[in-house]
Each structure stands twice: as structure tokens, then as C-alpha cells.
C-alpha positions in Angstrom: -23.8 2.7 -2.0 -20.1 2.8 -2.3 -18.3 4.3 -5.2 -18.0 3.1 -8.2 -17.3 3.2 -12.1 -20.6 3.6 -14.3 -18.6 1.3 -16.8 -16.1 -0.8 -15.5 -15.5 -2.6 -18.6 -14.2 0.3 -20.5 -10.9 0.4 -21.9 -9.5 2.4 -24.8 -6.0 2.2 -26.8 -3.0 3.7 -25.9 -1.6 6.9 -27.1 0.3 5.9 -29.9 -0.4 2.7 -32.4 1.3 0.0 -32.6 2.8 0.6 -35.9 4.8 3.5 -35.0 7.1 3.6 -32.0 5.9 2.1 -28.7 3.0 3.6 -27.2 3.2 5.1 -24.1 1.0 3.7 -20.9 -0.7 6.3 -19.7 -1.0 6.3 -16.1 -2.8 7.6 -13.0 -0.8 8.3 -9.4 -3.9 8.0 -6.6 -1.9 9.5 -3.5 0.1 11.2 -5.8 1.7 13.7 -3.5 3.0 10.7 -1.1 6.4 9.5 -0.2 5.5 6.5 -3.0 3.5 8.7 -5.4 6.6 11.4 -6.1 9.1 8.5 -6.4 6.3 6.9 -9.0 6.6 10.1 -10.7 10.4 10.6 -10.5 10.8 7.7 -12.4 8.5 8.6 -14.7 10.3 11.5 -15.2 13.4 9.7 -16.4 11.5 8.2 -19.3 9.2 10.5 -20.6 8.8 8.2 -24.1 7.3 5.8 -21.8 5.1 7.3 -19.6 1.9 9.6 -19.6 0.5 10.9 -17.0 -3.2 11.2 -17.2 -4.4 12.0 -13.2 -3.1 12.9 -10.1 -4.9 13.0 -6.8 -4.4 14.0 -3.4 -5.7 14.4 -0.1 -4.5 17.7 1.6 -1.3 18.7 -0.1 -2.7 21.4 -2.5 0.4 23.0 -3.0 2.2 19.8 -3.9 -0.5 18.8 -6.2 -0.5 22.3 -7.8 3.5 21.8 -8.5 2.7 18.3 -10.3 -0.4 19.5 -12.2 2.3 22.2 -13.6 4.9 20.1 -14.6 3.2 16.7 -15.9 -0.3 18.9 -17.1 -2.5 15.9 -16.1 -5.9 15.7 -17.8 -7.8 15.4 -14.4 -6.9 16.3 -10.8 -9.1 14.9 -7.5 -9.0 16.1 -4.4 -11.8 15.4 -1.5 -13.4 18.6 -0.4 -14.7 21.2 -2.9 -12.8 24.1 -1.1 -9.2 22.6 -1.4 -10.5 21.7 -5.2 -11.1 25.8 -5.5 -8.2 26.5 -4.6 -6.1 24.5 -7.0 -8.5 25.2 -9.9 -8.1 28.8 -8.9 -4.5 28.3 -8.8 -4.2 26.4 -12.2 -6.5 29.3 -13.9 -3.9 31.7 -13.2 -1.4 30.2 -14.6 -3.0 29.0 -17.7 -3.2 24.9 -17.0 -6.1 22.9 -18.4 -6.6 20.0 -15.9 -9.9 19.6 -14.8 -10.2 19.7 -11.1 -13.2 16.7 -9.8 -13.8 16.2 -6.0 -14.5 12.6 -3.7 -14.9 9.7 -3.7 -16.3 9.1 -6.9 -14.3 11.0 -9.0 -11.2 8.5 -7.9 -13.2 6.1 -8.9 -14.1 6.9 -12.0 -10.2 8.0 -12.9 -9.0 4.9 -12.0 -11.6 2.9 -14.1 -11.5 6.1 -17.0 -11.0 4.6 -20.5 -7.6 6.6 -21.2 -6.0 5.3 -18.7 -4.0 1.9 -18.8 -2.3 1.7 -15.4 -2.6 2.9 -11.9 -0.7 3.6 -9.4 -2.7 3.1 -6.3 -0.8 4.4 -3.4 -3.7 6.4 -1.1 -2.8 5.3 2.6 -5.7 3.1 4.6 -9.0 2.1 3.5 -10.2 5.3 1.8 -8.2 3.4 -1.1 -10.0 -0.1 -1.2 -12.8 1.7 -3.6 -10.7 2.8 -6.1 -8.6 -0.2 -6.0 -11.7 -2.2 -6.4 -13.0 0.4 -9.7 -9.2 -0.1 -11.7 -9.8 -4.0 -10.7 -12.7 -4.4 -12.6 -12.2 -2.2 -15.4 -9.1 -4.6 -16.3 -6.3 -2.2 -15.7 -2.6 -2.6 -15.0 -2.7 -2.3 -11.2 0.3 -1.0 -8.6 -0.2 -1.4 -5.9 1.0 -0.3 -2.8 -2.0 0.4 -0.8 -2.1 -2.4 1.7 -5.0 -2.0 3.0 -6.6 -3.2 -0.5 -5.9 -6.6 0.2 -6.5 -6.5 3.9 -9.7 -5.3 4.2 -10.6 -6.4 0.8 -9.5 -10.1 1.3 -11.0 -12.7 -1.5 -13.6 -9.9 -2.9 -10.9 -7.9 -4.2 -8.7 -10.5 -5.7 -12.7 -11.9 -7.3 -12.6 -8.3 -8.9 -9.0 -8.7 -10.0 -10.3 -12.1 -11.7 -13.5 -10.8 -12.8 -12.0 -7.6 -14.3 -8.9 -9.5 -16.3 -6.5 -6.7 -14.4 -2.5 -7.3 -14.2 -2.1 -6.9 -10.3 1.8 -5.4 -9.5 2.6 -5.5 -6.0 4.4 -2.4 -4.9 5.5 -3.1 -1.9 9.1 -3.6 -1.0 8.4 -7.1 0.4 5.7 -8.1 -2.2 7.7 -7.3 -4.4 10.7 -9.0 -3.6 8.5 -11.9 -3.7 7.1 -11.7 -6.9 10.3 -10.8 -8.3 11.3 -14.5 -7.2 8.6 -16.6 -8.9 8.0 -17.2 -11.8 5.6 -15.2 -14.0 3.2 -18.2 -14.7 1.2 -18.0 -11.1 0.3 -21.6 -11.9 3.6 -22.7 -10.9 4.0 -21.5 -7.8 2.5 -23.7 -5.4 4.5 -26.7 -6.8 7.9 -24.7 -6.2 7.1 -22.5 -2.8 7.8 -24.0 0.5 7.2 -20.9 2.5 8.1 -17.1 2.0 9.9 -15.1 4.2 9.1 -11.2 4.7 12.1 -9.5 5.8 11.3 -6.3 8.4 13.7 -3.8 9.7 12.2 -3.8 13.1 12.2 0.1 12.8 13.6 2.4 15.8 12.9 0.2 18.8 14.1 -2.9 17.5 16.8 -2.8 20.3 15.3 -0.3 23.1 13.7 -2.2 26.1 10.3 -2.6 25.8 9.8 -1.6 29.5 10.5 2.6 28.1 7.6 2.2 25.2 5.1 4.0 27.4 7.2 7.2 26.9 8.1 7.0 23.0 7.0 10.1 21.5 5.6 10.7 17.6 8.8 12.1 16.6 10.5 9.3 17.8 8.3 7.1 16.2 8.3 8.4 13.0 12.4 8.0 13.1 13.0 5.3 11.0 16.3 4.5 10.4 16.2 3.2 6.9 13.4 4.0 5.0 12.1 7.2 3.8 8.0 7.0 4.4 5.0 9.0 5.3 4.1 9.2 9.2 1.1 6.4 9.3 3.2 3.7 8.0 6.6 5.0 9.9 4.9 4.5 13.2 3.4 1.2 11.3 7.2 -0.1 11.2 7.6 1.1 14.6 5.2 -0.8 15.9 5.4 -3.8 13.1 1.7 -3.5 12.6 3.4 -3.0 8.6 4.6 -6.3 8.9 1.5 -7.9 10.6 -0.5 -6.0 7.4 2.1 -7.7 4.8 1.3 -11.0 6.1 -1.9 -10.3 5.5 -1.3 -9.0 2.1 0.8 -12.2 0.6 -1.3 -14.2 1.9 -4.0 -13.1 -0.7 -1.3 -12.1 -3.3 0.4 -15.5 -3.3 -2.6 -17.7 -2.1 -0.7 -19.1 0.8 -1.8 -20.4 4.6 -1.1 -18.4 7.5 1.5 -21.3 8.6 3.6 -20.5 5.5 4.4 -16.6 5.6 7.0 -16.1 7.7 9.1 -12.8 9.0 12.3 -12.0 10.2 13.8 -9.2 11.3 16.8 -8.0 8.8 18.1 -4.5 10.3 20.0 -3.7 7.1 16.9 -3.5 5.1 18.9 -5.2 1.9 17.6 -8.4 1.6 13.8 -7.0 0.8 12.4 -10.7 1.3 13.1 -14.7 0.4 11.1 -17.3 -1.0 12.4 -20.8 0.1 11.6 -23.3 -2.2 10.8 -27.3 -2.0 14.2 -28.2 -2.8 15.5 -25.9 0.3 16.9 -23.6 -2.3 16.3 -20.1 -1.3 15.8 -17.4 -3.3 16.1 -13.6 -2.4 16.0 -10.0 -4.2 18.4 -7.6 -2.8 18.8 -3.4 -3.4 18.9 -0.7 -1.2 16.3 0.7 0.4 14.5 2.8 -2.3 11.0 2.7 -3.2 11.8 3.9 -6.9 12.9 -0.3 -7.4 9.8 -2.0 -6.7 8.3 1.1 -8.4 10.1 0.5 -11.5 10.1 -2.8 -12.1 5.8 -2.4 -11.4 5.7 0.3 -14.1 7.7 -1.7 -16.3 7.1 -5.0 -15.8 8.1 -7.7 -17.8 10.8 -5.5 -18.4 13.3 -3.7 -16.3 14.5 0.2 -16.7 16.4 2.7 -15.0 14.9 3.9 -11.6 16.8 6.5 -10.4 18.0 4.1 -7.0 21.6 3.7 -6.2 23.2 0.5 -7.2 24.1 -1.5 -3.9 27.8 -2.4 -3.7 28.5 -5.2 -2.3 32.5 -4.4 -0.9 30.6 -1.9 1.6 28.5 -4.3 2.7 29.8 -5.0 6.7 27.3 -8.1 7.3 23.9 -9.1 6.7 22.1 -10.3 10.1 18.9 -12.0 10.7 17.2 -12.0 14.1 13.3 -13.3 15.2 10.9 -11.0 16.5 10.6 -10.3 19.8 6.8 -10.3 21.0 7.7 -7.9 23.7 8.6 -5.7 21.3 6.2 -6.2 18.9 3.1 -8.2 20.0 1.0 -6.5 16.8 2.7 -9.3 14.5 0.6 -11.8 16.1 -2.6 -10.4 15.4 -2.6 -10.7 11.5 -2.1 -14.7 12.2 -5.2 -14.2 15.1 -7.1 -12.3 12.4 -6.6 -14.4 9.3 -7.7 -17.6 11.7 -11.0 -15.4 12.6 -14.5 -14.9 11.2 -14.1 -13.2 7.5 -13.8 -9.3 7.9 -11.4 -9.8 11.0 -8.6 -8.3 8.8 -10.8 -5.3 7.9 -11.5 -4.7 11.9 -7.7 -4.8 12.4 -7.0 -2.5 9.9 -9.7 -0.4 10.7 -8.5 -0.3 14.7 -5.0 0.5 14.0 -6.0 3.8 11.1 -7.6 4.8 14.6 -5.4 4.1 16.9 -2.4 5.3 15.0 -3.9 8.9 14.0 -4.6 9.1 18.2 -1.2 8.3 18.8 0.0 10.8 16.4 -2.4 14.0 17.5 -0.8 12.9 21.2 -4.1 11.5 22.4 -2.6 7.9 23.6 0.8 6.1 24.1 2.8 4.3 21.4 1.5 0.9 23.6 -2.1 1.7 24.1 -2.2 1.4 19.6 -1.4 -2.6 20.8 -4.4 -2.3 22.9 -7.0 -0.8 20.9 -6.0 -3.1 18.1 -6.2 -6.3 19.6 -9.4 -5.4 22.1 -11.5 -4.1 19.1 -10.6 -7.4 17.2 -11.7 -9.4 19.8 -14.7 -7.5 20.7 -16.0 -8.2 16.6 -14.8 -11.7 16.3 -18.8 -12.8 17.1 -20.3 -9.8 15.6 -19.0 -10.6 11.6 -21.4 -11.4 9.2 -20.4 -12.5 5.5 -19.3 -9.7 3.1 -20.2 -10.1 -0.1 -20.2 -7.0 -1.8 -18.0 -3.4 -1.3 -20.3 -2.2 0.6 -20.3 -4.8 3.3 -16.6 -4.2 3.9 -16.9 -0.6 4.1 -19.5 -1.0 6.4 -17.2 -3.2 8.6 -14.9 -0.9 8.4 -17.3 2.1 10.1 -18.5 -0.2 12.7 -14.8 -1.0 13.6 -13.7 2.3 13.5 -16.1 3.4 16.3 -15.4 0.7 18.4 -11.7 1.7 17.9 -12.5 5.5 18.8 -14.9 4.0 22.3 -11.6 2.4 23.4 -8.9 5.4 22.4 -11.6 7.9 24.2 -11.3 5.0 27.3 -7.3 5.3 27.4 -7.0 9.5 26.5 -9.6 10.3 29.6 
């Protein structure tokens, strides 16, 4: 069975009481040792009557996780293998810190679902971060989010345990973001105002090199982006818009829209973060410069607004703003989130599932930066008649394996 909390429903008051000052939200960072998990904490950092930070995880990075656990003296720490948990409890004994140090799957789980914790801040890359997602969901907490892949391979079941669990979903991506920023808080009004949205993309380092040369783009090149600071996975995600063909996924369970009605142009300048065009052809659009710490900010403090850290964008250095449309030579990735949502249920998950694969091959040098297009789009076909219905966490995660070693049969086809 998969992971999850022993009592969902559990929630407990904040800090402080209402009567005194405000109380502070105490919070969790999943992926805390990320490109978006230290800006979530910089911010935090600026307002420390605000903010409590109750658990930090990570993945590899002990030594970054042993730098947080000193400064913010979280009540719980999770890493996945009990030796890289040894040596931060080890570490943390020495110098006199309390922080419990827990270990898999579980123990995410139950953090993100613990009663003294009011918001999370889920922001573990790929599918590995769909069960805690799904554990803060239905124990009603304020959710950021900023894994993806939550949504993706999660679809309908996810947003059921969003419902179900009475949580406050916070998109954190950039785009998502933008978006949200645009509507109006009562979700019941959107679909009268919405005509379509518009997902801006940067089109990363290759937006202008001839597709003809992509065979011979390296994983340092890839990783290059030119305007946004990010981990490797989604660096070469941008490079390959595969980020972009994710976000359509994404907003189209976030804002309940058709396929047809998510749209994405490419915006170099990375300013205009995205649009949402409305019935009346007004278009609306949230602009700042490219820093995480906005959408970040505005998630932790949503319905209000407080400092986060970002530089302000002025608008008499601005040289132009241009728009251009994708080029499928370039990019043919895009079209596969419109393929997938238009396929069986689960054909999101197989996508997803492929490109975690094909992406850590191309990385480790085992394939080209072309053959990712090719593992994703030949696994997704090869499942489109193999999908049965997924009605619990478990059948999604077990999508999710069978995908991943079809994924790994083709990148062993194109490495030999």
C-alpha cells in the first residue's frame, strides 16, 4: 500500500491564540534543500513573526539539510535512507539540536498530514511527491504547491482529496500562479469570466539554435538557462519544454479547463509570467522578474501580500516585450500533454513517468537531448491500450512503475 497518514483529519491550533498577536502558521518545506525550498525559506526568514518552521526534508543534500536544521531548529527532519539519516542525527547530536531525524516515505507523509502543522510547502521534484501531496490534501492543510507532478499524475484523484480534505490549494508555480493571481478568489466565478489562459514560456537555451545541432547538446548546455535560477530536472525540462507541456497539464486541473483553452506562447523575457484572456477580450496579466520568492510569497501569504526579498521590476529598463509561437521542431514535447490529456485516464502519469526516465538518462550521459522526445512519446503510445481506471493512490503509483520500466526498455534500446 502506498503511504499515508493514520489520521488525516487531524488538525490542531496554531501557535499563538487568537487573542494575542497573530499567530504564526507553522509550516513544513518537503524538498527543502531545492532551488524552491531555500527561497521558501529565505522569505521566511524575512518575517520571522509570521512563520514557524516545523519540518524540513530532503533527499541527498545532508549537509544543506544539516545548515537548515541549525538555523530554523525544525521539530522533525526526513530524509530517505537510514544511513544519510545517521549522519545528520549524528551531526545534529554534536552540536546540541533537538530535531528528530524520521526516514521514507512515510515519515513525509505523516509530516505533511502532522497536527502542528498548518501549511506545506510541497516542492519534492517528480512523482516521489504525489503521496505526500495527497496526505496534506486530505488532512485539510494550506497547500503550496510547486510539485507538478501532483496534478499530472494525480489528475481528478488528487483534486477529490483536495475536496474531500477541505485543503486551501496555492499554486506555486510561476505560471499557475500568474494565473491565479488574475482571477478572482471566488473559483465559482471563473468559468463565466475566462475565455482561455495563456502560459507564457521562455523557450529556454535553444529557443533560437537550429533544431538540426540538438543531437549534440550536452547536459551542461542544457542545464543553461538563461533566465531562471532552477534545479537540473526541470532546467533541461525548459530546455526541452516538457515544463510547459507538464503546466498545461497542471491548469488544466487547477482551473478546470479543456485542453482547447490553455494556450502557450513563448515570451523570451520571462516578465509577463502568464495571461488570462477574458470573455470581453480584456486580457489580464501578472508581471515581475523572474524570481521564485514572488509566487512563493504571495502562496505563504495569501490573501495578503508581504515583502519577498525579489527585485522590483522597472519598467524604464524594460527594451521590449516579445511574443513568438512555438516551434514544433524545436519543441515537439508540447504536443504530447494535449495527446495525453485526449488519452485513456493515467496517460499523464505515463508521460510523466517516461520523461523522470528519460531526463535522469540524458543527464548521467546515457542518451541525446532528442532521444528524451523519443522515449516520451513511444512509451505513451505503447500504454494508451494498456490503462485501466485509477481509483485509488495506489493505482497511480502503480502506473507510474509500469511506465517507468517501459521508459528504461526504450533508453537501454537508444544507449546500446
Amino acid at each position: 500500500m502506498s503511504p499515508m497518514p493514520s489520521h488525516p483529519a487531524s488538525v490542531s491550533a496554531p501557535s499563538a491564540g487568537p487573542a494575542g498577536a497573530s499567530p504564526r502558521q507553522r509550516l513544513a518545506v518537503l524538498g527543502s534543500t531545492g532551488s524552491v525550498g531555500a527561497s521558501t525559506l529565505d522569505v521566511v526568514a524575512r518575517h520571522p513573526e509570521r512563520f514557524e518552521i516545523v519540518g524540513l526534508t530532503a533527499h541527498a543534500r545532508v549537509d544543506v539539510l544539516l545548515q537548515q536544521c541549525l538555523r530554523w531548529r525544525p521539530r522533525v527532519a526526513v530524509l530517505p535512507t537510514e544511513e544519510r539519516a545517521a549522519t545528520l542525527r549524528a551531526a545534529l547530536a554534536a552540536q546540541g539540536v533537538a530535531t528528530e531525524v524520521q526516514v521514507g516515505a512515510q515519515a513525509l507523509c505523516d509530516l505533511a498530514a502532522a497536527p502542528d502543522v498548518d501549511s506545506v510547502m510541497a516542492a519534492i521534484v517528480g512523482a516521489a511527491g504525489l503521496p505526500p501531496c495527497m496526505a496534506a490534501a486530505y488532512a485539510g492543510k494550506r497547500l503550496l504547491l510547486a510539485n507538478k507532478e501532483a496534478l499530472v499524475v494525480g489528475a481528478d484523484l488528487f483534486m477529490q482529496a483536495v475536496r474531500d480534505g477541505g485543503a486551501t490549494l496555492l499554486p506555486i508555480d510561476s505560471e499557475h500562479s500568474a494565473i491565479f493571481q488574475c482571477l478572482p478568489e471566488d473559483r465559482r466565478a471563473w468559468a463565466a469570466r475566462i475565455d482561455h489562459i495563456i502560459l507564457t514560456a521562455s523557450g529556454g537555451p535553444f529557443r533560437q539554435r537550429d533544431p538540426a545541432s540538438f543531437d549534440s547538446i550536452t547536459p551542461a548546455q542544457a542545464v543553461a538557462h538563461p533566465n531562471w535560477v532552477m534545479g537540473q530536472k526541470i532546467s533541461v525540462d525548459s530546455a526541452t519544454m516538457m515544463n510547459k507541456a507538464l503546466e498545461v497539464i497542471e491548469a488544466r486541473w487547477l482551473f478546470d479547463l479543456p485542453p482547447e483553452r490553455i494556450r502557450v506562447v513563448l515570451h523570451p523575457q520571462s516578465i509577463i509570467h502568464s495571461m488570462v484572456v477574458c470573455r470581453d477580450a480584456s486580457v489580464l496579466a501578472q508581471l515581475g522578474t523572474p524570481d521564485m520568492k514572488v509566487p512563493i510569497a504571495y502562496g505563504l501569504s495569501f490573501p495578503e501580500r508581504i515583502e519577498s526579498g525579489a527585485d522590483r521590476l522597472d519598467f524604464l529598463k524594460l527594451q521590449a516585450l516579445s511574443f513568438e509561437a512555438p516551434d514544433p521542431a524545436r519543441f515537439p514535447g508540447l504536443q504530447l500533454a494535449y495527446d495525453a490529456l485526449a488519452a485513456p485516464a493515467g496517460s499523464t502519469a505515463v508521460l510523466n513517468a517516461a520523461n523522470e526516465e528519460a531526463v535522469a538518462a540524458f543527464l548521467a550521459g546515457r542518451i541525446r537531448f532528442t532521444d528524451i522526445h523519443r522515449v516520451n512519446a513511444g512509451t505513451v503510445d505503447a500504454f494508451v491500450l494498456r490503462l485501466g481506471p485509477a481509483r485509488l493512490l495506489d493505482d497511480l503509483l502503480d502506473i507510474d512503475r509500469r511506465a517507468r520500466a517501459a521508459a528504461r526498455q526504450r533508453i537501454e534500446e537508444l544507449a546500446s
